[in-house]
C-alpha beads as a LAMMPS data file, in Angstrom:
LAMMPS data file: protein, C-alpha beads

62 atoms
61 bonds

1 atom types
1 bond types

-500.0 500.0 xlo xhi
-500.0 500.0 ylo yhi
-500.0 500.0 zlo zhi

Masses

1 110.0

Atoms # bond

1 1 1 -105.274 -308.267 356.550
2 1 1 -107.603 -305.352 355.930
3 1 1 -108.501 -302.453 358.503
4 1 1 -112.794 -302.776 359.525
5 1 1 -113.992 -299.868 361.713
6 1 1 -116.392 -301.066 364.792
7 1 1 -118.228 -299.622 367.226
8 1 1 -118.745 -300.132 370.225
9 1 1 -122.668 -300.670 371.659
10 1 1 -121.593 -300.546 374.940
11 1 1 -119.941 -297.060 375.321
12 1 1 -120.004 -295.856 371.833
13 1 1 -116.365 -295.696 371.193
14 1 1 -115.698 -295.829 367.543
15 1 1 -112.197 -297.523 366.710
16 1 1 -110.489 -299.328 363.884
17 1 1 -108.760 -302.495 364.364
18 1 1 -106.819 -304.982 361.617
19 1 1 -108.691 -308.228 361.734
20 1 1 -107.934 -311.113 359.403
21 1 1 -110.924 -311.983 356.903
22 1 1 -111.982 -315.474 358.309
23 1 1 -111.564 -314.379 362.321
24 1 1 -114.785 -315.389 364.055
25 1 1 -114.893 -313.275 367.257
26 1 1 -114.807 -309.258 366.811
27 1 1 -112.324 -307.758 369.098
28 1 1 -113.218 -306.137 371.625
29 1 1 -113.740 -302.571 372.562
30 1 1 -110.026 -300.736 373.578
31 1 1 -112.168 -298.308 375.749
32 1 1 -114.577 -300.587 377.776
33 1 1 -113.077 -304.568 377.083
34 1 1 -116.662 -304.454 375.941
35 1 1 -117.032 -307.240 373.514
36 1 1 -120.476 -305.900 372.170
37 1 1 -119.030 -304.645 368.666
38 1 1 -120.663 -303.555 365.447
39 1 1 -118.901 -303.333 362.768
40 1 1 -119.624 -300.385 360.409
41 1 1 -119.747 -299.788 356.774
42 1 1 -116.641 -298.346 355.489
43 1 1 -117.053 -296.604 352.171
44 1 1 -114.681 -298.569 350.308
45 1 1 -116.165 -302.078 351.496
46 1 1 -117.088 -303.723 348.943
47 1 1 -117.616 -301.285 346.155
48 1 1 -116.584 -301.410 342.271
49 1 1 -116.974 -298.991 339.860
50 1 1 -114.724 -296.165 337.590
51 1 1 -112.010 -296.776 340.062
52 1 1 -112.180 -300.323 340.312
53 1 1 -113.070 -300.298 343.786
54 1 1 -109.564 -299.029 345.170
55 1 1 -109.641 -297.362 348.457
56 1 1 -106.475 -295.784 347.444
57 1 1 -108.303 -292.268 346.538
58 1 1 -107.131 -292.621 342.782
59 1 1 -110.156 -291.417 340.401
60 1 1 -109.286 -293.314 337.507
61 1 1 -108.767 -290.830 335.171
62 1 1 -105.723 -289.955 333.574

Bonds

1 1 1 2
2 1 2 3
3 1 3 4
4 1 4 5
5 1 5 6
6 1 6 7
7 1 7 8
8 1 8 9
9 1 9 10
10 1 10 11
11 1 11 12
12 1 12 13
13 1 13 14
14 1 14 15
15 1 15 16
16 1 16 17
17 1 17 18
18 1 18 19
19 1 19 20
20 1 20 21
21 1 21 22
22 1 22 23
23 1 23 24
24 1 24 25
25 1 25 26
26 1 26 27
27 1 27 28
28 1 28 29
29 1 29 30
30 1 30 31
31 1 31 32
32 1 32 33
33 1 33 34
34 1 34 35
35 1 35 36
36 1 36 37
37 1 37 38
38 1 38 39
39 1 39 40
40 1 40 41
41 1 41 42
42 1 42 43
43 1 43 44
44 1 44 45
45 1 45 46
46 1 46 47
47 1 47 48
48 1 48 49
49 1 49 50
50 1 50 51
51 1 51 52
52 1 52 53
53 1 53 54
54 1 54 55
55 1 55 56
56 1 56 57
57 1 57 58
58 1 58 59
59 1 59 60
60 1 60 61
61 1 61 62
């Protein structure tokens, strides 16, 4: 299950929270119960290039 980061639009906390891939609901906030959650861009989501993507901090080169 991957890690997304969310904040909250209630009280601004930002937190990070392991979510499975097809879950539905966003959890909610760990500060406020809030559940009005964004969830933010992470710079690894979704990206491909030298590194083939990998969050992992590897630059490809050898």
């Amino acid at each position: 299950m991957p890690i997304y980061e969310f904040k909250c639009t209630n009280c601004t906390k930002e937190f990070d929270e392991l979510v499975s891939i097809s879950a539905e609901k966003k959890p909610p906030c760990p500060s406020c119960r809030s559940e009005k959650v964004e969830k933010k861009m992470s710079a690894c989501a979704g990206f491909s290039g030298s590194s083939g993507g990998s969050c992992n901090g590897s630059s490809g080169f050898s």
